[in-house]
C-alpha positions in Angstrom: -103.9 127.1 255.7 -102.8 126.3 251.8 -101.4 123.4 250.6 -98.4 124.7 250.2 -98.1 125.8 253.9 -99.1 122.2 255.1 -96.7 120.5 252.8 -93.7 123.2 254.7 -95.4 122.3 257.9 -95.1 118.8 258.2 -91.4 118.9 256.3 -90.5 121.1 259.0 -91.9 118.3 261.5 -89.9 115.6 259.7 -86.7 117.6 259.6 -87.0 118.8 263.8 -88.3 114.4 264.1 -85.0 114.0 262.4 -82.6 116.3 264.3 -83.9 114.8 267.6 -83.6 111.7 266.9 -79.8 111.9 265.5 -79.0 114.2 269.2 -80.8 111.6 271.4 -79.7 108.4 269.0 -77.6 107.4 271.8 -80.1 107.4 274.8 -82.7 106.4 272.2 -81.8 102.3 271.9 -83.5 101.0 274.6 -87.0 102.7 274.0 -86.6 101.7 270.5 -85.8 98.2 271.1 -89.1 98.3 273.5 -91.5 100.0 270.9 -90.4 97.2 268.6 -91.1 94.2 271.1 -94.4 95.4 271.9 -95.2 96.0 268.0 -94.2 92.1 267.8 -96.2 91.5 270.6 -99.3 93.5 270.2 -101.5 90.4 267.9 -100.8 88.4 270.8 -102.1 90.9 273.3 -105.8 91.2 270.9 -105.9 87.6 271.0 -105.9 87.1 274.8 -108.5 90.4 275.1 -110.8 88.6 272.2 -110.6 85.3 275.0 -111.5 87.5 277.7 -108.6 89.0 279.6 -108.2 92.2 280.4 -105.3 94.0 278.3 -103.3 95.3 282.0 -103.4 91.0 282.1 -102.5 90.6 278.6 -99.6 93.0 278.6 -98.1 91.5 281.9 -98.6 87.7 280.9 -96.9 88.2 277.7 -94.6 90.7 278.1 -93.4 88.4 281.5 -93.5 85.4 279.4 -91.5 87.0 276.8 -88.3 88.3 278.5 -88.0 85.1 281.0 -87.6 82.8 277.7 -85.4 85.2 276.6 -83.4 85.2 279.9 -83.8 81.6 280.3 -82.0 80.9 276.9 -79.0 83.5 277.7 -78.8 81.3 280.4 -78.4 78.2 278.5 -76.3 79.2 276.1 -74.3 81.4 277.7 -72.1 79.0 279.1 -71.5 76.9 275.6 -71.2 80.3 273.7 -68.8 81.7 276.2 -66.8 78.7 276.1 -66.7 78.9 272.1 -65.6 82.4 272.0 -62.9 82.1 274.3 -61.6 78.8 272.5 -62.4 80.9 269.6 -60.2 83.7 270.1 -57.0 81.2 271.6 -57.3 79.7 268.0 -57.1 82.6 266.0 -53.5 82.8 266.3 -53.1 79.4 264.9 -55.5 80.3 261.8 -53.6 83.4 261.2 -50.6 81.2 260.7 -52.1 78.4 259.1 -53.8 80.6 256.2 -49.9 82.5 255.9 -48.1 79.5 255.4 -50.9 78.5 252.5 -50.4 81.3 251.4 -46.7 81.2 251.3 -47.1 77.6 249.2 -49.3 79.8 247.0 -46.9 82.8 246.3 -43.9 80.5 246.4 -45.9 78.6 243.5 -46.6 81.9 241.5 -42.8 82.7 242.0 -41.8 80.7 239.2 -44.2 82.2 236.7 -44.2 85.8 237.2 -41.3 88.3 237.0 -40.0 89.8 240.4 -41.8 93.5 239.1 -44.9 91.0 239.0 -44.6 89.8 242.2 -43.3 93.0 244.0 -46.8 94.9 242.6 -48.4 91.4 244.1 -46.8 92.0 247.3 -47.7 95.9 247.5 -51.4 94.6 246.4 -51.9 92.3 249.0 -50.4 94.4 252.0 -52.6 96.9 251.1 -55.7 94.9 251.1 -55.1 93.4 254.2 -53.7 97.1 255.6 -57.4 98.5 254.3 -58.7 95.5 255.9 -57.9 95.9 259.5 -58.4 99.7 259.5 -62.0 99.2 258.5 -62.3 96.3 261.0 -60.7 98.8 263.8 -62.6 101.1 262.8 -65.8 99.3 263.2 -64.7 98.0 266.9 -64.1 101.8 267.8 -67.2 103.2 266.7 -69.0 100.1 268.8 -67.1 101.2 271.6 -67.0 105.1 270.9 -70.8 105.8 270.9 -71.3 105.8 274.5 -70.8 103.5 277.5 -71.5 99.7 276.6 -72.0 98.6 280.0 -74.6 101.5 280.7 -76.4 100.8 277.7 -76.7 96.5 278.2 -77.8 98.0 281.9 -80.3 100.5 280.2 -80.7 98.3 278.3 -81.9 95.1 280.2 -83.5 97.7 282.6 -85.7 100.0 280.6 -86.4 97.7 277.8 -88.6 95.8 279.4 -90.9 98.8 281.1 -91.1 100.6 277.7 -92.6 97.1 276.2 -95.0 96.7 279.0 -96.5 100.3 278.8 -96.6 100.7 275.6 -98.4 97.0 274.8 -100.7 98.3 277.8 -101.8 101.5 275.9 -101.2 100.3 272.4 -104.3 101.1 271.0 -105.3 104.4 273.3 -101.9 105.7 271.4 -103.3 104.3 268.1 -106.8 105.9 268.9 -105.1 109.4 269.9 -102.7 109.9 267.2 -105.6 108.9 264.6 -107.6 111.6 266.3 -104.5 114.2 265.7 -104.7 113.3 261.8 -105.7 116.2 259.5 -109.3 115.6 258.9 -109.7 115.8 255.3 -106.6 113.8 254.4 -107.0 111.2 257.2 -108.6 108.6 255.0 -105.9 108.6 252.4 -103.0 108.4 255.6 -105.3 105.4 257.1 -104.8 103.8 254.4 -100.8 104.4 253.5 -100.6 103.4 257.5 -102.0 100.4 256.8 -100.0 99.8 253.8 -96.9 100.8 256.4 -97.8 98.6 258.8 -98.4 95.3 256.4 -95.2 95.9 255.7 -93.3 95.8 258.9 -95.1 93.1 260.2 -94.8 91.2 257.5 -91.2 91.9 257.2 -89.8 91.8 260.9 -92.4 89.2 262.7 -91.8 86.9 259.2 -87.7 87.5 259.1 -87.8 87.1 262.7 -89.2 83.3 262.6 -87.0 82.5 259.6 -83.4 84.2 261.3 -84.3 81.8 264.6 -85.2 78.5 262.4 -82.2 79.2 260.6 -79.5 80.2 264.2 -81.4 76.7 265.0 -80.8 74.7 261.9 -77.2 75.9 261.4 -76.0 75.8 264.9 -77.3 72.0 265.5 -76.3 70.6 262.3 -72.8 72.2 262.6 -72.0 70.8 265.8 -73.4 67.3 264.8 -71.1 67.2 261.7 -68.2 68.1 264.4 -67.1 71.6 263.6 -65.2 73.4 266.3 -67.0 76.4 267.5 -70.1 75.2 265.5 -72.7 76.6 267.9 -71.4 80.5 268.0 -71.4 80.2 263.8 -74.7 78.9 263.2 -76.1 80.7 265.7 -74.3 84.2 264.9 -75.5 83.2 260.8 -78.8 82.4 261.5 -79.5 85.7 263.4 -77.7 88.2 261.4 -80.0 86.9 258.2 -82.4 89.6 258.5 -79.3 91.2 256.1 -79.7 89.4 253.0 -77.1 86.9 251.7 -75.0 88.3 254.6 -75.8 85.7 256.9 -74.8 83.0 255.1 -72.1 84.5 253.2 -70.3 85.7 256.8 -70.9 82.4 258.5 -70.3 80.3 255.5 -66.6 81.6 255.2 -66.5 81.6 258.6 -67.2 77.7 258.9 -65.3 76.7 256.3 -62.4 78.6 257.3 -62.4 76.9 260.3 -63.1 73.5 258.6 -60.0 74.1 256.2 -58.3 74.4 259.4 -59.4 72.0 261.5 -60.1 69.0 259.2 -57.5 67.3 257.0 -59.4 65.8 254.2 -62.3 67.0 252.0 -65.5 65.1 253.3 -66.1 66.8 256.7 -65.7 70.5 254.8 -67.7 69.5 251.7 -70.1 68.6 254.7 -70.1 72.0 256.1 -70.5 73.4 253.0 -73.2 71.5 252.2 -75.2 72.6 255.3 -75.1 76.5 254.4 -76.5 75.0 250.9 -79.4 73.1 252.5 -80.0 76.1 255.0 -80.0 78.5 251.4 -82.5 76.2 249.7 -84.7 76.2 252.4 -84.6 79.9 253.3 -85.4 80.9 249.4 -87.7 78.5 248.8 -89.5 77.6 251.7 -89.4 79.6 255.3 -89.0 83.3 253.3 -92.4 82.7 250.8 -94.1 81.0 253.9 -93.0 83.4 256.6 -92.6 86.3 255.1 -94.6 86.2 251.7 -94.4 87.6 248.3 -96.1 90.4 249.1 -94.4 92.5 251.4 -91.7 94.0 249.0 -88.8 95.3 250.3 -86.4 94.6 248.0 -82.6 92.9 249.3 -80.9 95.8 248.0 -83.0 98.4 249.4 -83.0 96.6 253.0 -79.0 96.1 252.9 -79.0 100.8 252.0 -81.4 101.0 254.8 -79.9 99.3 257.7 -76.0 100.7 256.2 -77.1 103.7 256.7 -78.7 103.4 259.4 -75.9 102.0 261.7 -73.8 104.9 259.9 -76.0 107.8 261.0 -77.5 106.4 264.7 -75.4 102.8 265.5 -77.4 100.3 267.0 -80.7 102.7 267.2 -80.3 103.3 263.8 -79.9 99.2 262.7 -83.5 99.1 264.9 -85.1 101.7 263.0 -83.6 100.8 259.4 -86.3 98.5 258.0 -89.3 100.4 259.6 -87.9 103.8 258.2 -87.0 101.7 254.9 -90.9 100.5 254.7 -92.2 103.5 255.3 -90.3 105.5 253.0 -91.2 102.9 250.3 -94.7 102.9 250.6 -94.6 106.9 250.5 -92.6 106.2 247.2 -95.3 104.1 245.7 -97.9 106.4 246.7 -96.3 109.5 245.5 -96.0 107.7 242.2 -99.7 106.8 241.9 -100.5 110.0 242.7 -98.0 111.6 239.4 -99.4 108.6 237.0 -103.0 110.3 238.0 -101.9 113.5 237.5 -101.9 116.3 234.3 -98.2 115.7 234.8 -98.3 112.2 233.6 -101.7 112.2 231.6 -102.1 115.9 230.5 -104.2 118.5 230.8 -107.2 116.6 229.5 -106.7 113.3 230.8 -105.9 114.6 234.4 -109.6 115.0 235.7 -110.3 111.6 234.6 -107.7 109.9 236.0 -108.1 111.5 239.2 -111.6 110.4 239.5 -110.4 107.0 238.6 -108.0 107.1 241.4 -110.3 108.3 244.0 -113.0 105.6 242.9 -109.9 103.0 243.7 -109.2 104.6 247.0 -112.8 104.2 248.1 -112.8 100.7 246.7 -109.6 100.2 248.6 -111.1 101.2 252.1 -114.4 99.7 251.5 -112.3 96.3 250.8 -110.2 96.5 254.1 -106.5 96.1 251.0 -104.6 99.2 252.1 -102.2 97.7 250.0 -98.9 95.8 251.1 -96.4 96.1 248.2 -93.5 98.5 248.4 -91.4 98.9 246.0 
């Protein structure tokens, strides 16, 4: 078979991949969610079989140990954070009303300065924003709701998850083993190695973002209810686990908090408070749990991340937000590959620099793979 034929080959598997997985993306969440659990699992599984268990031992002791913490802390805080988001919603009302009459002081202040064509575009403005504002918010809500049955899925959910992690942590490396021994023989070396590259980034990534979003659900939702903020727990907790979105966890449960401290507290010194904590939990997350947890190296870029798991959610809802940073590393590393592969080419160098440059690249490669450094940056 010519190159050519092998590049339409495996496009043609992509694009069928692809097509299957946007018909099954609604049956598809609870197999994805346990593929990724026993990827974060897996070290933990080679650790127990290098201290002499067995891995059918390993794979039930962990993946046991696993979803009872789990359940053990829904039960826990199932009853505070139900408690908050009932109290939650009753109040809304009273913000709604408490934000329109500030805002009434605010246009009646405006008023005397601008001219009534001034404040009648001001008017138009603002009802449209808001008007905008609700349909996207409905809109979200319905497509939650739209893309199958809720309670099936939670059921499938809470049911299925849990198998797929055990088998697949059981067989981890037989699958390993048998897809490397599907690889096209001649290439495999050079996919080994962009693999590896893959894989140093997802770990690095989701085990690494993992430990930072719980320190910081931790560190926001204890410090908030110690400095007395109603519904403190559900906002710390809800900012600290959505972080793995850059800047959007603090940014959502920042206004969040301090809309609620505007409303709740009369002076200054309890919201400066508040505000205060999202700084501390920013300071630490930039400059301490991100470059110790997840490191320098792995490279996904904030913007690139925030595209992924957009589109993501847009094209396969919640499987796609589970797939969106794996998909997103991969796809990077492919990118940086691809462009090694032009700068060593007679399309970058030339006619008469190409050979060399491609001996120079393959003496890296082999340097790469004698070394173990498949390489971990993406771009």
């Amino acid at each position: 078979m010519s190159k050519v034929n092998q590049i339409r080959f495996w496009l043609a598997g992509l694009a069928v991949f692809a097509l299957l997985l946007y018909l099954l993306s609604s049956v598809l969440m609870p197999f994805v969610a346990g593929m990724a659990v026993a990827y974060f699992l897996d070290p933990v599984a080679d650790r127990l079989e290098k201290a002499g268990a067995s891995r059918l031992v390993a794979a039930s002791l962990i993946v046991a140990a696993f979803f009872v913490t789990v359940v053990l802390l829904l039960v826990l805080l199932f009853p505070l954070l139900q408690a908050q988001i009932l109290g939650l919603i009753q109040r809304i009302p009273d913000a709604v009303q408490f934000f329109r009459d500030q805002a009434a002081v605010l246009v009646e202040g405006l008023r005397d300065r601008l001219s009534p064509e001034d404040m009648a575009r001001l008017r138009d403005a603002a009802g449209g924003y808001v008007g905008n504002a609700i349909q996207w918010l409905g809109g979200i809500i319905k497509g939650l709701l739209s893309g199958g049955l809720v309670v099936f899925e939670l059921v499938s959910l809470a049911i299925i998850t849990p198998l797929v992690s055990f088998y697949l942590l059981r067989d981890w490396d037989h699958i390993v083993e048998k897809v490397d021994s599907y690889l096209p023989r001649r290439p495999a070396p050079v996919i080994r190695a962009q693999v590896k590259a893959i894989d140093a980034t997802i770990a690095g990534f989701v085990r690494g973002q993992a430990s930072v979003c719980l320190i910081l659900a931790a560190f926001y939702g204890i410090a908030l209810t110690l400095a007395g903020l109603e519904f403190g727990l559900l906002v710390g907790l809800s900012a600290g686990l959505i972080s793995f979105i850059p800047y959007f966890g603090a940014l959502f449960g920042g206004a969040m908090a301090l809309g609620i401290a505007i409303a709740q507290f009369p002076d200054w010194g309890p919201i400066a408070v508040v505000a205060a904590i999202f700084a501390a939990g920013q300071v630490a997350e930039g400059n301490f749990l991100t470059p110790k947890l997840v490191g320098g190296r792995v490279g996904l870029h904030p913007v690139w991340v925030i595209f992924a798991l957009l589109a993501g959610g847009a094209l396969f809802g919640f499987t796609g937000l589970l797939l969106a940073v794996p998909v997103a590393a991969v796809v990077g590393v492919l990118v940086r590959f691809s462009l090694e592969q032009y700068k060593n080419s007679a399309l970058y160098h030339g006619t008469g620099a190409a050979a060399k440059a491609a001996a120079l690249s393959s003496a890296a490669l082999i340097s790469e793979r004698e070394t173990g450094d498949g390489g971990d940056q993406t771009p």
